[in-house]
KEMISE-165068 format. One record per residue (C-alpha): residue in three letters; chain; y negated, z, x negated. Coordinates in Angstrom, 2 decimals. Layout:
N
+--------+--------+---------+---------+---------+
! residu ! chaine !      c2 !      c3 !      c1 !
+--------+--------+---------+---------+---------+
!    ALA !      A !       Y !       Z !       X !
...
+--------+--------+---------+---------+---------+
END
This chain:
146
+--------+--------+---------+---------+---------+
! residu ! chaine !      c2 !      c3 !      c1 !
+--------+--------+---------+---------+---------+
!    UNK !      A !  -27.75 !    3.02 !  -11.83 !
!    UNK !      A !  -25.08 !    1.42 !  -14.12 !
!    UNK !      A !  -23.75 !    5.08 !  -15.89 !
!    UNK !      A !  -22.26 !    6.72 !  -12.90 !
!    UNK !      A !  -20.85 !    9.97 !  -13.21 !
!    UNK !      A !  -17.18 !   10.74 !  -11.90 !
!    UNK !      A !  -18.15 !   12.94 !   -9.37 !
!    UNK !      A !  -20.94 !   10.48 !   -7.82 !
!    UNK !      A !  -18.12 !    7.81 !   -7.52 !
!    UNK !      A !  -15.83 !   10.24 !   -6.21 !
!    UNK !      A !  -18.54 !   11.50 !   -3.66 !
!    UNK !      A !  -19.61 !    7.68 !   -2.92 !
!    UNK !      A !  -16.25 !    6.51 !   -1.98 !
!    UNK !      A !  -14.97 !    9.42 !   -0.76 !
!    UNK !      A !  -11.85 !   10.27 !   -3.32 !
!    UNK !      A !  -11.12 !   12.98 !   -5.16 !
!    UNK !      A !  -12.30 !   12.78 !   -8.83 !
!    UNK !      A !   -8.40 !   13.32 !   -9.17 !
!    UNK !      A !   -7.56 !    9.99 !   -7.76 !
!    UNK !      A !   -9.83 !    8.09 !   -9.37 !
!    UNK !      A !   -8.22 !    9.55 !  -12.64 !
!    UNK !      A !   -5.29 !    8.13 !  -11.30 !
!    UNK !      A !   -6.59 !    4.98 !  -10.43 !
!    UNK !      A !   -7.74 !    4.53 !  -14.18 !
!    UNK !      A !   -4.67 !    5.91 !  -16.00 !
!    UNK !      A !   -2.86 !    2.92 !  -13.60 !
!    UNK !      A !   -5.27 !    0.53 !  -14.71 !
!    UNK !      A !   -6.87 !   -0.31 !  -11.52 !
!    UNK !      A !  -10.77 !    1.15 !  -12.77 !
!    UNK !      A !  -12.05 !    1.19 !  -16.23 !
!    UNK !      A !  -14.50 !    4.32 !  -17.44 !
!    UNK !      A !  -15.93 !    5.10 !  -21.08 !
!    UNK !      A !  -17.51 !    7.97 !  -22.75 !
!    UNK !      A !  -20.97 !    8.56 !  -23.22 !
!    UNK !      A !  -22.27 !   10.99 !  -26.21 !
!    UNK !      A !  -21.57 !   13.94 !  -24.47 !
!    UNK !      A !  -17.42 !   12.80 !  -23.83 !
!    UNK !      A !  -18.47 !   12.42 !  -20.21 !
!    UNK !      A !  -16.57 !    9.72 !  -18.48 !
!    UNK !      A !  -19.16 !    7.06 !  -16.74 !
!    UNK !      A !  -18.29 !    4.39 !  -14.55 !
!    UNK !      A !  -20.49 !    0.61 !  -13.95 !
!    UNK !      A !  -21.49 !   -0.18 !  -10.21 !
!    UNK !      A !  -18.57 !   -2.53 !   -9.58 !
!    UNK !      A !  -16.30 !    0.54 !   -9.75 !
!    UNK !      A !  -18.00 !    1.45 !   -6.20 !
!    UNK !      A !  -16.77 !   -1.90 !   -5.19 !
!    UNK !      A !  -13.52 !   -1.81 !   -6.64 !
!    UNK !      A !  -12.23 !    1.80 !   -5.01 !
!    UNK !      A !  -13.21 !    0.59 !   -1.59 !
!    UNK !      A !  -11.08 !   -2.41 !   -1.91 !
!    UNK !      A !   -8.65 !    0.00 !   -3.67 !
!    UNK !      A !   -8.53 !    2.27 !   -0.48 !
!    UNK !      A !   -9.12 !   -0.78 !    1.72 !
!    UNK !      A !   -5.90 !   -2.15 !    0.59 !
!    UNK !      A !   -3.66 !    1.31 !    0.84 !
!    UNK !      A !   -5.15 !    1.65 !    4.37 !
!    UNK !      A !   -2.93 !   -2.00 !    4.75 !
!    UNK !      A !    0.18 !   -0.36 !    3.07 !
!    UNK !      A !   -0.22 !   -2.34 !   -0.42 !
!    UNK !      A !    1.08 !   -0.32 !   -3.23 !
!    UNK !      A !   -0.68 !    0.33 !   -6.19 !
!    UNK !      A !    1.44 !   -2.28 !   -8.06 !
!    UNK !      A !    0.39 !   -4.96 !   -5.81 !
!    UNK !      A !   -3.16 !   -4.44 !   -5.81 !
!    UNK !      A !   -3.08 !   -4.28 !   -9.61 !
!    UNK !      A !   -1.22 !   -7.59 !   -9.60 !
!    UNK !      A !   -4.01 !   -8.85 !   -7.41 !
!    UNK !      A !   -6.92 !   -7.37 !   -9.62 !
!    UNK !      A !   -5.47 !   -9.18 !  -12.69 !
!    UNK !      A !   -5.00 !  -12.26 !  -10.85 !
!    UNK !      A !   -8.59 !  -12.37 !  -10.96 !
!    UNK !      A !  -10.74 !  -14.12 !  -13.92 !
!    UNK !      A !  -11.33 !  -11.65 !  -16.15 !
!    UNK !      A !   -9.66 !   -9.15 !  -14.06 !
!    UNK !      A !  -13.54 !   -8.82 !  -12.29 !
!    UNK !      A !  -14.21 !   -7.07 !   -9.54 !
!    UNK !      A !  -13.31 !   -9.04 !   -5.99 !
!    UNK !      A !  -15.97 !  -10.35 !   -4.71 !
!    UNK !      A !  -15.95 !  -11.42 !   -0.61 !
!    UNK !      A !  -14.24 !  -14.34 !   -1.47 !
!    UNK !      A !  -11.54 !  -12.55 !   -3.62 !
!    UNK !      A !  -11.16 !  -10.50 !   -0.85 !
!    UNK !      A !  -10.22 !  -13.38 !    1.77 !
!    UNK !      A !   -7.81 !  -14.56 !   -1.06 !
!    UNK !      A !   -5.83 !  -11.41 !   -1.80 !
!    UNK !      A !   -6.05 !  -10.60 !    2.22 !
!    UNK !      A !   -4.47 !  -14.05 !    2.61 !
!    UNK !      A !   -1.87 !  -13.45 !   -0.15 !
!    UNK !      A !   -0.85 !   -9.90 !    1.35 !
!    UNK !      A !   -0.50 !  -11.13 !    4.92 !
!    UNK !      A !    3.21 !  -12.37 !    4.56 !
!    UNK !      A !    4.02 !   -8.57 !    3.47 !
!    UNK !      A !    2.04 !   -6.98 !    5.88 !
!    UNK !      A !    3.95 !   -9.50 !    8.57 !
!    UNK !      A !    7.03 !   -8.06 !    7.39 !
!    UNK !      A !    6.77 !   -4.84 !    7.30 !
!    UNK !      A !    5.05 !   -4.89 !   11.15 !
!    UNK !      A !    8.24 !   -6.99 !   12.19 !
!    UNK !      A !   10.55 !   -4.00 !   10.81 !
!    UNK !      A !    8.66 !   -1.46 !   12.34 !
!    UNK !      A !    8.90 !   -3.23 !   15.41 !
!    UNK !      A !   13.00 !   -3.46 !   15.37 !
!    UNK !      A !   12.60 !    0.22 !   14.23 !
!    UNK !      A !   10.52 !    1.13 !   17.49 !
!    UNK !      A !   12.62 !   -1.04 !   19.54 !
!    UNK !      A !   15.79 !    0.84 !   18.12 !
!    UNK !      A !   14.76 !    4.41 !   18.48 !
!    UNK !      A !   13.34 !    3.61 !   21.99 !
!    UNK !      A !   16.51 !    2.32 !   23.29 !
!    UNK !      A !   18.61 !    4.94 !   21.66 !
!    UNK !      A !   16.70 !    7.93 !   22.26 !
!    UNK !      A !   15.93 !    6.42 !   25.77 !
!    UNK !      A !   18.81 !    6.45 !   27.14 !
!    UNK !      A !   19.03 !   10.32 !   26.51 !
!    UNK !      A !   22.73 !   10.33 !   26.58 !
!    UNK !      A !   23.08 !   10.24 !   22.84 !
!    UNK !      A !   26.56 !    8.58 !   22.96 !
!    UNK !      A !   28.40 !    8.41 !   19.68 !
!    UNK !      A !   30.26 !    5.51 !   21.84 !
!    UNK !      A !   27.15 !    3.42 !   23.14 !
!    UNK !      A !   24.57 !    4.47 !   20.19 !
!    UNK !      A !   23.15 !    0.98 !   18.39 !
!    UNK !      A !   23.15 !    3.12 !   14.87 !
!    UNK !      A !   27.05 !    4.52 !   14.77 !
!    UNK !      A !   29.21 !    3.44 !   12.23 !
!    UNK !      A !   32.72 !    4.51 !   12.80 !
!    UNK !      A !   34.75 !    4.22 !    9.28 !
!    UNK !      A !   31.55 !    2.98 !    7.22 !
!    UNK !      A !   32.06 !   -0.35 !    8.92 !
!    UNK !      A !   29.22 !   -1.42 !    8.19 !
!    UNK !      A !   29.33 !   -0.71 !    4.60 !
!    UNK !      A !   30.56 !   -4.47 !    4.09 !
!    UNK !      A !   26.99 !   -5.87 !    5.23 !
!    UNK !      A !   24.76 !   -3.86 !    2.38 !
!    UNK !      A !   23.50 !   -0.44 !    1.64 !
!    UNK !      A !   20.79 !    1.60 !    4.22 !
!    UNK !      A !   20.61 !    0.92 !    7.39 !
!    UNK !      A !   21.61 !   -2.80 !    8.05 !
!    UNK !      A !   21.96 !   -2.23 !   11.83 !
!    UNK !      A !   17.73 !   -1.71 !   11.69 !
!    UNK !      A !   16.95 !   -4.28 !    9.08 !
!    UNK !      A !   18.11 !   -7.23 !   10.92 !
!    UNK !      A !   15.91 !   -9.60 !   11.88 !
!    UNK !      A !   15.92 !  -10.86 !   15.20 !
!    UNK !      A !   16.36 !  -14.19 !   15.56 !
+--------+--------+---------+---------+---------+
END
């Protein structure tokens, strides 16, 4: 059971054969023709997806777990270990990205609370692009709290 067919994997790890397409033209899986120009896939691949999926499920790009694949020896496939390691290494992102969520939450909540929609009291006006000075986006939600 090391010449898998694209559409077991696909079934297996629940993807479409489309996105495991994608996963190889980004480099993330590895296929090759047998006689018949079929694509075929080793075991590992199995492996690989689910961390694949595993991973987007945290909010990694595709970039990032790529990064972390060829980090690897040999680019192999993560192993449990591996996993713990690249879990470890995406936990300051993840950390982040919860923290701005939070301050998003805890923005809309108060402004949408309130349910007077004020252009006077609102946390997110900007009268004359005042706020331009302090960066692009929204810099009023992208503070940190200290």
């Amino acid at each position: 059971m090391n010449d898998l067919s694209v559409g077991f994997v696909a079934k297996r790890c629940g993807v479409n054969v489309s996105a495991l397409h994608f996963y190889e033209q980004k480099g993330l899986i590895k296929s090759w023709r047998n006689q018949g120009n079929q694509r075929r896939y080793s075991k590992d691949v199995l492996r690989r997806v689910s961390v694949i999926k595993a991973a987007q499920q945290l909010g990694m790009s595709l970039e990032s777990i790529k990064n972390a694949f060829e980090s690897l020896p040999n680019s192999r496939t993560p192993d449990k270990d591996d996993w713990e390691q690249l879990s470890k290494a995406w936990q300051q992102d993840l950390d982040e990205r919860i923290a701005y969520m939070q301050r998003l939450r805890d923005s809309l909540t108060g402004c949408i609370g309130c349910g007077c929609l004020s252009m006077k009291s609102c946390p997110i006006y900007n009268p004359d692009d005042e706020l331009a000075a302090q960066g692009p986006g929204p810099v009023i939600l992208n503070r940190k709290k200290t």
